[in-house]
mmCIF file of the N, C-alpha and C atoms, coordinates in Angstrom:
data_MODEL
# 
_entry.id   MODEL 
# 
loop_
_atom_site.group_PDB 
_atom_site.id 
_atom_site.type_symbol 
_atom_site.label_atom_id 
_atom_site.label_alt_id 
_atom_site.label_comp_id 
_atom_site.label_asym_id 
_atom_site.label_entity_id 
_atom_site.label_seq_id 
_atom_site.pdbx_PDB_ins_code 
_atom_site.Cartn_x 
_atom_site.Cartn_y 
_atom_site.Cartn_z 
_atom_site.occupancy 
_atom_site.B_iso_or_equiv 
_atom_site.pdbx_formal_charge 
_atom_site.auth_seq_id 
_atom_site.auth_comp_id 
_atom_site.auth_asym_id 
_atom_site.auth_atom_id 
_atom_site.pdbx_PDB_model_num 
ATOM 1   N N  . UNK A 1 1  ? -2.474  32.181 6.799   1.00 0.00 ? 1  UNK A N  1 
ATOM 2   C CA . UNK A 1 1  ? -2.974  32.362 5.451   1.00 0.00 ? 1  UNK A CA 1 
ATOM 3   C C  . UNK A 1 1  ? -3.726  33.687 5.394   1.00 0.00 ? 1  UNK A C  1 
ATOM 4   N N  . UNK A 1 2  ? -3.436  34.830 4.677   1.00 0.00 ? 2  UNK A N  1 
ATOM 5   C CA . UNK A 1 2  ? -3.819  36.125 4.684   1.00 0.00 ? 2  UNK A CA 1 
ATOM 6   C C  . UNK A 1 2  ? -5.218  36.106 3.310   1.00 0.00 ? 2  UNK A C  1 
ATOM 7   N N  . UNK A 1 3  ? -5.587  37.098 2.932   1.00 0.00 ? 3  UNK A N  1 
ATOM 8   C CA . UNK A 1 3  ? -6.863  36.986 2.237   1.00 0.00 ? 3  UNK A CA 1 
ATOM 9   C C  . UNK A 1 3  ? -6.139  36.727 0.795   1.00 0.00 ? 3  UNK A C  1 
ATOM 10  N N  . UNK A 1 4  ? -5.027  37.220 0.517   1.00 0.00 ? 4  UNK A N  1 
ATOM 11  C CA . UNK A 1 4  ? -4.155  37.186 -0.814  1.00 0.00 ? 4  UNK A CA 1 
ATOM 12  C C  . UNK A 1 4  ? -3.703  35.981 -0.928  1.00 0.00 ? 4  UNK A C  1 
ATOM 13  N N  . UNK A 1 5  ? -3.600  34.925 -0.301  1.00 0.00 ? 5  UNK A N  1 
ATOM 14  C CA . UNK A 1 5  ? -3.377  33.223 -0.498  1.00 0.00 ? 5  UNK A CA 1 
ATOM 15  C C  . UNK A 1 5  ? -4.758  32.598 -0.909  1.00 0.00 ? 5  UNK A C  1 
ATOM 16  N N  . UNK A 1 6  ? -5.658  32.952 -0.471  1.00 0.00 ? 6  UNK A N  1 
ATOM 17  C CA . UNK A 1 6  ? -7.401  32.561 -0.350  1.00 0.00 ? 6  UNK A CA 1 
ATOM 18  C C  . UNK A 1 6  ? -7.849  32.767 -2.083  1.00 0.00 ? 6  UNK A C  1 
ATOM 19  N N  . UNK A 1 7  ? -7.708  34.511 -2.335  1.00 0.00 ? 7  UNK A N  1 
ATOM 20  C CA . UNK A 1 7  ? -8.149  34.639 -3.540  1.00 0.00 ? 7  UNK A CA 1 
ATOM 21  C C  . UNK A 1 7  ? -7.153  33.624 -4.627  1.00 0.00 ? 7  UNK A C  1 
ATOM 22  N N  . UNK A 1 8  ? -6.024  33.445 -4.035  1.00 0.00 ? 8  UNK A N  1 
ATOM 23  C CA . UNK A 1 8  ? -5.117  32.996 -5.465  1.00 0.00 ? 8  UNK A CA 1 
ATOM 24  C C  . UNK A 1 8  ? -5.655  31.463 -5.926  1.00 0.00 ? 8  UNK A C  1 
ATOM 25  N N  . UNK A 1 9  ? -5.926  30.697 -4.395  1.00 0.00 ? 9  UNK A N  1 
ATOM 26  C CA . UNK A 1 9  ? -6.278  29.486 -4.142  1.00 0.00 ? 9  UNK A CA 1 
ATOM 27  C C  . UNK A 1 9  ? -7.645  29.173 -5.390  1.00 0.00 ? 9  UNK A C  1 
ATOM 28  N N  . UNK A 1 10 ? -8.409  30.639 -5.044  1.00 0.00 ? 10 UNK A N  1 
ATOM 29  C CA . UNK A 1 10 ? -10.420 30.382 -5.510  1.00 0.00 ? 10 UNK A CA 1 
ATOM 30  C C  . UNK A 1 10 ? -10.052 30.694 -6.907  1.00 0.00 ? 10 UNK A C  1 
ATOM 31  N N  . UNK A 1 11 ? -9.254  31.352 -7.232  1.00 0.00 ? 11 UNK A N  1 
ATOM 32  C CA . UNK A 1 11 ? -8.911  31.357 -8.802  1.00 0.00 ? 11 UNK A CA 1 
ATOM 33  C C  . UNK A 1 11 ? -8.179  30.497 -9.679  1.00 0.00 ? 11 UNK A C  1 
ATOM 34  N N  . UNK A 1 12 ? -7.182  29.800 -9.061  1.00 0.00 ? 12 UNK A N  1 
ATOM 35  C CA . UNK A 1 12 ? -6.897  28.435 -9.630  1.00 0.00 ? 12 UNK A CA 1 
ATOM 36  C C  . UNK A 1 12 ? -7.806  27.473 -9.730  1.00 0.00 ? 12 UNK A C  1 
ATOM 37  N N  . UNK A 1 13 ? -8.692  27.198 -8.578  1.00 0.00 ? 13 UNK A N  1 
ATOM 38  C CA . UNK A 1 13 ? -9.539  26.460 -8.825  1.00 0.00 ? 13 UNK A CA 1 
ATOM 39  C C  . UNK A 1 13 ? -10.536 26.870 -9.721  1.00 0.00 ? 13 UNK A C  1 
ATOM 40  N N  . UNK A 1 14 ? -10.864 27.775 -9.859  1.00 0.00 ? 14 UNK A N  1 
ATOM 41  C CA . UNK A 1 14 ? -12.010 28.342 -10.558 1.00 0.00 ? 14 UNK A CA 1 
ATOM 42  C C  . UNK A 1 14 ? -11.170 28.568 -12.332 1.00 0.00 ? 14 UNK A C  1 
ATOM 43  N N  . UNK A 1 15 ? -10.234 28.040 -12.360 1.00 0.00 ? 15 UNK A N  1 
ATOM 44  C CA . UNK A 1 15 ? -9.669  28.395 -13.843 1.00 0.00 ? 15 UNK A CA 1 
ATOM 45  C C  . UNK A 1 15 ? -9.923  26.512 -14.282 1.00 0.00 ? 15 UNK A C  1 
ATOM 46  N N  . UNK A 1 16 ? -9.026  26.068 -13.119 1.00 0.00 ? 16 UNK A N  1 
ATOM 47  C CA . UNK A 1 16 ? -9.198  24.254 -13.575 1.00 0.00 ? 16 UNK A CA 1 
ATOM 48  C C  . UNK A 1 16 ? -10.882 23.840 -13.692 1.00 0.00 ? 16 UNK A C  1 
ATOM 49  N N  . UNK A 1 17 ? -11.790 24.083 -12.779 1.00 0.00 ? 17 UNK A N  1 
ATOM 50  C CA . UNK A 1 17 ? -12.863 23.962 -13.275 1.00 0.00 ? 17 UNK A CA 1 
ATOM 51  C C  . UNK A 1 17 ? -13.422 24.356 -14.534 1.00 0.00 ? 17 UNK A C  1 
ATOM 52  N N  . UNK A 1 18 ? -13.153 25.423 -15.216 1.00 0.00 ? 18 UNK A N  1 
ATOM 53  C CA . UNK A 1 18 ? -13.249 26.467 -16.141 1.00 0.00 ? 18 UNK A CA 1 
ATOM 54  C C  . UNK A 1 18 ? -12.526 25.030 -17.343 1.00 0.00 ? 18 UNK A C  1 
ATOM 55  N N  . UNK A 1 19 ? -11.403 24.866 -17.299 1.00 0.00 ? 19 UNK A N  1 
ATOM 56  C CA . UNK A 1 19 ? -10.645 24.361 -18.541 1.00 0.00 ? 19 UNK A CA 1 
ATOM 57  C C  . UNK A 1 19 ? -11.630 22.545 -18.204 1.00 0.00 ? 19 UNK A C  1 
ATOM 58  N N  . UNK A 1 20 ? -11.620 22.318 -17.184 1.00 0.00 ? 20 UNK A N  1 
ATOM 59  C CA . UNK A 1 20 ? -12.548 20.394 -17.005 1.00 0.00 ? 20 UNK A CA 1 
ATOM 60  C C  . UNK A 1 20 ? -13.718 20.940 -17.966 1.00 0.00 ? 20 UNK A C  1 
ATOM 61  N N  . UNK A 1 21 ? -14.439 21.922 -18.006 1.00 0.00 ? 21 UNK A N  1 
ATOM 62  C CA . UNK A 1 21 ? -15.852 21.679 -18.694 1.00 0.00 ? 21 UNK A CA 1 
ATOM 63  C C  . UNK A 1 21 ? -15.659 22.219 -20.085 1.00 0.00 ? 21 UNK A C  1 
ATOM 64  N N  . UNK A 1 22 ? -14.355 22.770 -20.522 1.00 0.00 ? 22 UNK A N  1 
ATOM 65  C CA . UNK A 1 22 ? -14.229 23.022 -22.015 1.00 0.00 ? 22 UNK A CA 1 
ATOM 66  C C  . UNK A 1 22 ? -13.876 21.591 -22.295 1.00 0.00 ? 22 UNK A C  1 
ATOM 67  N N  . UNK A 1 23 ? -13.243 20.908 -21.790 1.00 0.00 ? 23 UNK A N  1 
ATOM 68  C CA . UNK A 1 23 ? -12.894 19.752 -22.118 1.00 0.00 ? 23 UNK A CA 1 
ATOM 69  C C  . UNK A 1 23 ? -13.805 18.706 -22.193 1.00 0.00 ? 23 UNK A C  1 
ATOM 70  N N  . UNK A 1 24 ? -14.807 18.964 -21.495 1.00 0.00 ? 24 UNK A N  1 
ATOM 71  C CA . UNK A 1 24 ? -16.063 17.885 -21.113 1.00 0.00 ? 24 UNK A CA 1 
ATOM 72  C C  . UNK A 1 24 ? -16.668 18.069 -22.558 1.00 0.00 ? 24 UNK A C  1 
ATOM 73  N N  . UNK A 1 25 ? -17.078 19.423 -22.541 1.00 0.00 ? 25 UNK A N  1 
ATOM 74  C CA . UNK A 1 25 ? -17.834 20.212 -23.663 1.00 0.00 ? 25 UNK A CA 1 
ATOM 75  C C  . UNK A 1 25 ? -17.131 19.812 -24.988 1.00 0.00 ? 25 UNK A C  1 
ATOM 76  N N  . UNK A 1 26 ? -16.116 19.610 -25.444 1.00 0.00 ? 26 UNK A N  1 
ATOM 77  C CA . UNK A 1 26 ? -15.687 19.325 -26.765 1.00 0.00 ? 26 UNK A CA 1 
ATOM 78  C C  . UNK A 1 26 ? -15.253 17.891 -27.065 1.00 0.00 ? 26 UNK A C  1 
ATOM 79  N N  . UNK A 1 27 ? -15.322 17.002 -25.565 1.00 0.00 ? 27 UNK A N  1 
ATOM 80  C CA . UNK A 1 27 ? -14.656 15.682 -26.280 1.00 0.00 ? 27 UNK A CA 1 
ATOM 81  C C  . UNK A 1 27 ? -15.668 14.664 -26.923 1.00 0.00 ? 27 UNK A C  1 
ATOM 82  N N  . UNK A 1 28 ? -15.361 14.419 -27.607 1.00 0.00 ? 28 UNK A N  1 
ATOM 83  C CA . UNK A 1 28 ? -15.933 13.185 -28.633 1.00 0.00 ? 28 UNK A CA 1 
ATOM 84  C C  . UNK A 1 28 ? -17.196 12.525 -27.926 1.00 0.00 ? 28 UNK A C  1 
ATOM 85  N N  . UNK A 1 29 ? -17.073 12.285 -26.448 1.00 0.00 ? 29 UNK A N  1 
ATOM 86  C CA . UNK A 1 29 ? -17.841 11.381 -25.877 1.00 0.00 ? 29 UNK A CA 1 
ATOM 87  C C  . UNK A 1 29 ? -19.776 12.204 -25.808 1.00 0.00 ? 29 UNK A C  1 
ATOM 88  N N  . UNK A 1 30 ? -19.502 13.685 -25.744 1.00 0.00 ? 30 UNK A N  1 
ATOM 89  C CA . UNK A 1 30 ? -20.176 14.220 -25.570 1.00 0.00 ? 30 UNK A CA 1 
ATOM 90  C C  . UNK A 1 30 ? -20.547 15.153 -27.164 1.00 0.00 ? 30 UNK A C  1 
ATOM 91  N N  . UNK A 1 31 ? -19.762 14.736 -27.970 1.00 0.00 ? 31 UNK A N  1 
ATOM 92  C CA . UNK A 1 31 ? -20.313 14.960 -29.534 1.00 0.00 ? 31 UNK A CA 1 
ATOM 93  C C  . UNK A 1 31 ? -22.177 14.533 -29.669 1.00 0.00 ? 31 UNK A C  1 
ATOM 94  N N  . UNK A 1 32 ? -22.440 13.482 -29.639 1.00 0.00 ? 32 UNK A N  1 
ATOM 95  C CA . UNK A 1 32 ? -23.580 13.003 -30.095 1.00 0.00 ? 32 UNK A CA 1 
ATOM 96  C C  . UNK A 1 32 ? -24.957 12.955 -28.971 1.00 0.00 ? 32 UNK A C  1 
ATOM 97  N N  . UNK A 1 33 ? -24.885 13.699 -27.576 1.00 0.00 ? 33 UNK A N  1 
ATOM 98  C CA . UNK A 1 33 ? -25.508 13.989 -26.816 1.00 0.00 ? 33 UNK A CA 1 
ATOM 99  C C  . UNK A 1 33 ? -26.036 15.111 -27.625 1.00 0.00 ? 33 UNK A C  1 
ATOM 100 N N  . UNK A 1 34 ? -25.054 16.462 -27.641 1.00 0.00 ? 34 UNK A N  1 
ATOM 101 C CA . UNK A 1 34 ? -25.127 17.139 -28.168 1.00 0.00 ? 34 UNK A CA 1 
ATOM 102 C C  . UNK A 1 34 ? -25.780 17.381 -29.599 1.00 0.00 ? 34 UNK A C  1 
ATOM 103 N N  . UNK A 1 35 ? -25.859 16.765 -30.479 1.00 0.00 ? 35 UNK A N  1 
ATOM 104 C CA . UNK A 1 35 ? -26.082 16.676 -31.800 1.00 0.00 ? 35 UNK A CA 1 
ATOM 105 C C  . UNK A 1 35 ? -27.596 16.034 -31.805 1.00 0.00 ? 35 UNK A C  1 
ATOM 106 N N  . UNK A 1 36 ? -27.622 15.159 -30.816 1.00 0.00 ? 36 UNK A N  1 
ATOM 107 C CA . UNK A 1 36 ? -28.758 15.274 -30.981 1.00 0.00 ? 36 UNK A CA 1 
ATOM 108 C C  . UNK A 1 36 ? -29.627 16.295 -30.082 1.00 0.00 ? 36 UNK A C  1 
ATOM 109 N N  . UNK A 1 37 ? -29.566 16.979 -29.084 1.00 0.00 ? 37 UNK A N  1 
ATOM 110 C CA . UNK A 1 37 ? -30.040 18.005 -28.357 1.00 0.00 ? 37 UNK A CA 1 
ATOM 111 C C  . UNK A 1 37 ? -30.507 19.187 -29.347 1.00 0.00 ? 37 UNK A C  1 
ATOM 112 N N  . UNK A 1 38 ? -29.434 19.562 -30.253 1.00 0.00 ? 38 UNK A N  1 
ATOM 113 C CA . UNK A 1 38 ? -29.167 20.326 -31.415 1.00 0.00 ? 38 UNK A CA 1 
ATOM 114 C C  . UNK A 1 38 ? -30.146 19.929 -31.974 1.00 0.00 ? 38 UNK A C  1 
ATOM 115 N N  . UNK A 1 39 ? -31.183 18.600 -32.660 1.00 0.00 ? 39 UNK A N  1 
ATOM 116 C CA . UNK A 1 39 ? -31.755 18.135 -33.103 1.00 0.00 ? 39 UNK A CA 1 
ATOM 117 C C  . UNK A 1 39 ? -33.318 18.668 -32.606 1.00 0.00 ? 39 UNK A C  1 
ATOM 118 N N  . UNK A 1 40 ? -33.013 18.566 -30.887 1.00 0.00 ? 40 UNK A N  1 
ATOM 119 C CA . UNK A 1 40 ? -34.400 18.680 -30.791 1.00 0.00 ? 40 UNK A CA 1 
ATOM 120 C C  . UNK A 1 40 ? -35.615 20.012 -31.308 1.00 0.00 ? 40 UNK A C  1 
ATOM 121 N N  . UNK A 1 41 ? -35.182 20.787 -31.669 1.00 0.00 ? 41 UNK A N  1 
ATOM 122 C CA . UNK A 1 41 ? -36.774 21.433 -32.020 1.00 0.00 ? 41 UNK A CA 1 
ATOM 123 C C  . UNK A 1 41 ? -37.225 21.216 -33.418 1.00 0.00 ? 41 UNK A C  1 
ATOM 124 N N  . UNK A 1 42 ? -36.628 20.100 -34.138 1.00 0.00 ? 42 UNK A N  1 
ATOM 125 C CA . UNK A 1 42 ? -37.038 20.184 -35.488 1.00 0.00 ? 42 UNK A CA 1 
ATOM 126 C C  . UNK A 1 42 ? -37.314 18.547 -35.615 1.00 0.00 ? 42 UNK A C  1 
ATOM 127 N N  . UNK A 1 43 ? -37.251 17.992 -34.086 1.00 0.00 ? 43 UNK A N  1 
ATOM 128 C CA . UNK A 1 43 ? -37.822 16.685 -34.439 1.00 0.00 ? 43 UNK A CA 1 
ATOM 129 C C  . UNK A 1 43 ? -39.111 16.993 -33.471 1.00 0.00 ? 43 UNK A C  1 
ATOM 130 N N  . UNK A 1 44 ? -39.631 17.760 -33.214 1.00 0.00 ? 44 UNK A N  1 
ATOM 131 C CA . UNK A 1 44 ? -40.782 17.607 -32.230 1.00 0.00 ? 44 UNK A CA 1 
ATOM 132 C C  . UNK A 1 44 ? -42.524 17.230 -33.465 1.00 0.00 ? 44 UNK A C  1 
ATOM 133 N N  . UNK A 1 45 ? -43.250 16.682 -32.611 1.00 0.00 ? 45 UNK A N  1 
ATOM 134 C CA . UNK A 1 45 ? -44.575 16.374 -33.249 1.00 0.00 ? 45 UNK A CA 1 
ATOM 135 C C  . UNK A 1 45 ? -45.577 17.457 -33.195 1.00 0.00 ? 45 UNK A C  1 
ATOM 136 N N  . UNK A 1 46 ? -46.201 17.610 -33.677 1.00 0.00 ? 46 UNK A N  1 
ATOM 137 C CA . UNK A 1 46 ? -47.556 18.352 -33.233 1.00 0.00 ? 46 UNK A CA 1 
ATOM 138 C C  . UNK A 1 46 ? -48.226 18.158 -31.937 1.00 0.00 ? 46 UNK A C  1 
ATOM 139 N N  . UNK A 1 47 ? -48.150 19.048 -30.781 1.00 0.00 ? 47 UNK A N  1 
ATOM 140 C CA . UNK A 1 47 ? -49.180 18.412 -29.730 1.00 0.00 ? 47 UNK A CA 1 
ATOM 141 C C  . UNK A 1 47 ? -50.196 19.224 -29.454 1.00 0.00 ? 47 UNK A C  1 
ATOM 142 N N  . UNK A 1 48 ? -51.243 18.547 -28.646 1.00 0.00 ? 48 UNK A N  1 
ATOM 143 C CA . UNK A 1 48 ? -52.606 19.254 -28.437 1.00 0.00 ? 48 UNK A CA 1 
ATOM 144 C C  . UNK A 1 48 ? -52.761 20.893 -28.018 1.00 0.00 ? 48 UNK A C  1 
ATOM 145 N N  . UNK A 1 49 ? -51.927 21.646 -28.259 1.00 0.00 ? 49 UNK A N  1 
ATOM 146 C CA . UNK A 1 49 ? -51.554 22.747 -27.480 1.00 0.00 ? 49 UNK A CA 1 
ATOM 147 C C  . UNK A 1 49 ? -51.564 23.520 -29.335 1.00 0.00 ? 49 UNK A C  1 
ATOM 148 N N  . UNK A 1 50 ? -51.118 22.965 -29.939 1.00 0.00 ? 50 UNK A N  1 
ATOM 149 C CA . UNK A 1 50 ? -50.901 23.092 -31.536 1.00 0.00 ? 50 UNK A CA 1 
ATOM 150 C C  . UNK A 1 50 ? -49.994 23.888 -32.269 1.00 0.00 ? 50 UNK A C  1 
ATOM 151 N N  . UNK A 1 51 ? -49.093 24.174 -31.370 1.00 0.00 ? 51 UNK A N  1 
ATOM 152 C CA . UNK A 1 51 ? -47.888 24.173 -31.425 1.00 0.00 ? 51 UNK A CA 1 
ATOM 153 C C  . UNK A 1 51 ? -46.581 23.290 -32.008 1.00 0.00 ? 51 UNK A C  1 
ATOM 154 N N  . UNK A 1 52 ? -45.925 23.277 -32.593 1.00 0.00 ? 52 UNK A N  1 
ATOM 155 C CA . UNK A 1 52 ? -44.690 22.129 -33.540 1.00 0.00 ? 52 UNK A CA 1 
ATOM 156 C C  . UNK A 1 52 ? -44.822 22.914 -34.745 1.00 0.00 ? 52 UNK A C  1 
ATOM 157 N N  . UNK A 1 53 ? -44.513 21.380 -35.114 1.00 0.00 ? 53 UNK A N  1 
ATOM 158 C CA . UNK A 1 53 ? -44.319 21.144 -36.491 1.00 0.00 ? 53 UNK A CA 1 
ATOM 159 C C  . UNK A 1 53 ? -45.445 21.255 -37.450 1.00 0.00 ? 53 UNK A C  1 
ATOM 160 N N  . UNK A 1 54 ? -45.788 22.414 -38.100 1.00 0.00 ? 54 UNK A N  1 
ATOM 161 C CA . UNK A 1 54 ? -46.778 22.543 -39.364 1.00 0.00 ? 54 UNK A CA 1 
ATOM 162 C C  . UNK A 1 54 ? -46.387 21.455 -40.615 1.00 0.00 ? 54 UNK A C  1 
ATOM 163 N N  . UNK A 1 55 ? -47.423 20.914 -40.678 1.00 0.00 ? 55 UNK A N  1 
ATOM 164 C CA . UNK A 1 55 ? -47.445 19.737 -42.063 1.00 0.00 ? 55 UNK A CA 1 
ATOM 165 C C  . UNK A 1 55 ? -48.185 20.348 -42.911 1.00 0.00 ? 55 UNK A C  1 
# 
């Protein structure tokens, strides 16, 4: 196995990893993790630091 089998090997893998986490990243299951993450800086409280949310 010469260094030109090695790189071809680390780049296939590194493309299928690449396409598993677009896929992770857009399927349905991981919609509403997301959405609410998206959520978080506009649900935070006021804390002793007094920093947040102005009322």
């Amino acid at each position: 196995m010469d260094i030109n089998t090695l790189r071809s090997i680390v780049t296939v893998v590194a493309f299928t990893v690449f396409i598993a986490i677009v896929l992770w990243a857009y399927s349905d299951r991981s919609k509403a993790a997301f959405d609410r993450a998206a959520r978080l800086p506009f649900d935070e409280e006021d804390d002793e630091t007094g920093y947040g949310e102005r009322k």
